[in-house]
N, C-alpha and C positions, 0 to 999 in steps of 0.2 A: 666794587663792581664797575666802577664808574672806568675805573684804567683797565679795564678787560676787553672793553667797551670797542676801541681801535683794532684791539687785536684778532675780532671772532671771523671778520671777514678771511683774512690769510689763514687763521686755523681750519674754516671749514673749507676753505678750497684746499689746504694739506691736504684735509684728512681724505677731500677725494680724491687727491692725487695718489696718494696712501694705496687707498684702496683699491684704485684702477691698475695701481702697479701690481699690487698681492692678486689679484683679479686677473691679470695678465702670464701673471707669472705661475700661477696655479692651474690655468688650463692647459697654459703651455707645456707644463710638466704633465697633465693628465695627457695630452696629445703626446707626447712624447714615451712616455709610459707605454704607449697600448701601441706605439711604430717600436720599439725596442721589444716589448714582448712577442711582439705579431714576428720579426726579421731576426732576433738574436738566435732562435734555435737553427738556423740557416748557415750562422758563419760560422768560416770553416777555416783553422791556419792561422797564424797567429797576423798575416796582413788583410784578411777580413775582421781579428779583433780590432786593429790599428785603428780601420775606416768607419768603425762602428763607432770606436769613442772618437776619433776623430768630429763624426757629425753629430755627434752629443754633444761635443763642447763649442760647435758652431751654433748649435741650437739653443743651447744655452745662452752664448754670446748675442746669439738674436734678441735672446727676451729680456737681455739687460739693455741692448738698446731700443728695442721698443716702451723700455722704462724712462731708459735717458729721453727718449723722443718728447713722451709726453711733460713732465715737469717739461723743457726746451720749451716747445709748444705755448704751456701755460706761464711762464717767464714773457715769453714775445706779446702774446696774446693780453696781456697786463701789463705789458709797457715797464717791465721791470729791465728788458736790457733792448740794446739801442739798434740790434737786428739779430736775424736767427741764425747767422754763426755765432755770434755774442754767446744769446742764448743754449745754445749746443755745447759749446764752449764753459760755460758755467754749472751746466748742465752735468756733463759729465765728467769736469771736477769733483762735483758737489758730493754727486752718488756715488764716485768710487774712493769720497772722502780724502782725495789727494788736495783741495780747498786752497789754491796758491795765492789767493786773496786779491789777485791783479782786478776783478770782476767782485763788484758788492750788489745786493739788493739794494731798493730801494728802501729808506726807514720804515713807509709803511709794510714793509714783503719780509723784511728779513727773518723772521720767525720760517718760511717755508725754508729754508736750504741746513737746517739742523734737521727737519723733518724730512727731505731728500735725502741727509745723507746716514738718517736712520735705516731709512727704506731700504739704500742701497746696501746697508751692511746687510740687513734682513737678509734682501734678497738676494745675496753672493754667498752668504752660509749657508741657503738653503740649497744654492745651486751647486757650491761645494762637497755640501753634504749628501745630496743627489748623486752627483758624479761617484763620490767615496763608494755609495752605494750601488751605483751599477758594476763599477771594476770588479766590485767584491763577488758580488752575485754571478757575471759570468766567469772571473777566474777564477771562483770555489764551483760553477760547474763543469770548466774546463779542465784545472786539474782533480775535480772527481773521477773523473771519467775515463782516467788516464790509470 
């Protein structure tokens, strides 16, 4: 227990980071959900389906960087990198698990940037998976209807 002991600070600031990501990413898709449902019976041609998924996958795009923001954020704000481009920069390595190593934690942090870049696979399959499911849904009722 004793070697755990160093570690529980960085784990429980992961796990809010964890959580404020899934947190962020989860309304985001509920808000998104209910502007797609409200507008999708609307578009019309296949250049309003364009602009449709178009700003679905800007909106998506937004809530991976409102992901990246925060670890960046909590990196800077704990003095784990040396300013907030650093930060940014490490940041959104980390999450989109491209990891080029030029940028370390510190000994005491390095446990958070496996847990970032847990997060960020989570929450790019989910966003993936998301996406897979809106094309489906209006091209199975665009060409039903056909």
């Amino acid at each position: 227990m004793a070697l755990l002991g160093p570690m529980i600070p960085d784990f429980l600031i992961g796990f809010l980071l964890v959580a404020a990501n899934v947190t962020v990413h989860a309304f985001g898709l509920t808000l998104l959900t209910r502007h797609l449902v409200a507008t999708a019976g609307a578009v019309t041609g296949y250049q309003g389906l364009g602009w449709l998924l178009i700003r679905t996958a800007w909106i998506l795009i937004a809530l991976h960087g409102v992901g990246v923001s925060l670890w960046a954020l909590a990196y800077w704000l704990l003095g784990c990198m040396p300013d907030v481009g650093s930060a940014f920069y490490f940041s959104g390595t980390t999450y989109t698990t491209i990891g080029y190593g030029d940028l370390v934690l510190p000994p005491g942090w390095r446990l958070l940037a496996p847990l970032e870049g847990m997060t960020g696979i989570l929450m790019s399959s989910l966003s993936g998976a998301y996406f897979f499911a809106v094309v489906t849904k209006i091209l199975g009722a665009k060409l039903g209807s056909k």
